[in-house]
Phi, psi and omega in degrees: 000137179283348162239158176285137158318331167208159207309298173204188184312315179300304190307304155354266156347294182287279158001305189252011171259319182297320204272003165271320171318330219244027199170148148074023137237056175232168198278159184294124178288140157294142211282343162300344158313100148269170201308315187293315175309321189309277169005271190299327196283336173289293174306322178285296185325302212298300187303301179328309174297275187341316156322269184317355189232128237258309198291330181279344182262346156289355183071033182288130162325305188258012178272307151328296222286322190273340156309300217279331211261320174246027139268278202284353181292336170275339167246050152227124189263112183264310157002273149321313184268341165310298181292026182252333182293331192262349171075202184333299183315313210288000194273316198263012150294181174243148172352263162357283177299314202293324154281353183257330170262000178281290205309289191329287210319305202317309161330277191319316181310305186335302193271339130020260157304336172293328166277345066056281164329333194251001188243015188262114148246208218251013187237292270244168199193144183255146171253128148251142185270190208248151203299133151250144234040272167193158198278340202268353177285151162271348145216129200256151163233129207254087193280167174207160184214129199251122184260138149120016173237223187270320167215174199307150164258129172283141213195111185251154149244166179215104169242153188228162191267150182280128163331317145307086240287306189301352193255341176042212207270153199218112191271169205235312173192181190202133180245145185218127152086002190104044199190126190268100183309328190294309183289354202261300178292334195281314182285335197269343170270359183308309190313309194304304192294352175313302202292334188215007206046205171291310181302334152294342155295312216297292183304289192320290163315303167328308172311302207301320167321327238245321178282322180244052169249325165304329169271000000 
């Protein structure tokens, strides 16, 4: 790819600190839950564990790997948001690709995230703003602001309520810093796939895993 997949560090950084605060080690919230208490409620918990646990604020793999595969996937419809990253292309993968490419995306994300896990320190704390539209919509968006570093980070979820009633609220994208992450991976595999097609995003996500499985 001729650009970084996200802007800089920070974004990074912020970006995978909030969806480690805001999502995936509580029991599945019920969709009567609203999205904003789901949020907070998530957030609090979430900060408590990481304290406490050395080896996820140290970036162990493979322990991320096992947080992300039983925890946080149940309130991330990842699916949806790989295919929202890959646009158009992704109705003309085939099975097969449509899986190589949720796993790569899922990858990157991971490894992310292990650096992402070192910037939760023991002061930050998530702020929820106050709800805008009604609880009874079936998808929302959840401002938020992650406190305790120099100054507050903005931090949007775009959540959906899951069909499953028992599966509650489901995030979707995340916007950090003014910047929509889905759309922010969209314009950049557009490129890709101009250039080499899916198998070539494919191929691309893999290297990058693969080099920075290697650092």
């Amino acid at each position: 790819m001729t650009s970084r997949l996200i802007p800089s560090r920070v974004l990074i950084s912020s970006l995978l600190t909030g969806l480690l605060l805001s999502a995936g080690m509580l029991p599945a919230v019920r969709a009567e839950q609203a999205p904003d208490q789901f949020i907070q409620s998530m957030s609090n918990e979430i900060l408590d564990t990481v304290r406490k646990d050395p080896a996820l604020k140290a970036g162990d793999l493979q322990k991320i790997g096992v947080l992300v595969d039983t925890k946080l996937l149940t309130h991330v419809n990842f699916q949806r948001m790989t295919a929202a990253a890959v646009g158009p292309a992704w109705r003309q993968a085939s099975p097969e690709q449509q899986k190589r490419l949720q796993d790569e995306f899922k990858m990157l994300l991971m490894r992310s995230y292990s650096g992402a896990l070192s910037q939760v320190k023991d002061n930050y704390s998530i702020a929820v703003k106050p709800l805008r539209g009604t609880v009874t919509e079936n998808e929302v968006v959840v401002r938020t602001e992650i406190r305790g570093g120099s100054e507050p980070v903005p931090l949007d979820y775009r959540l959906e309520k899951s069909n499953d009633s028992d599966a509650g609220w489901r995030i979707y994208n995340f916007n950090i810093l003014g910047i929509w992450m889905v759309d922010n991976y969209r314009t950049q595999f557009s490129e890709e796939i101009k250039a080499k097609g899916i198998d070539g995003l494919i191929a691309t996500l893999s290297e990058r895993n693969k080099s920075n499985n290697r650092k």
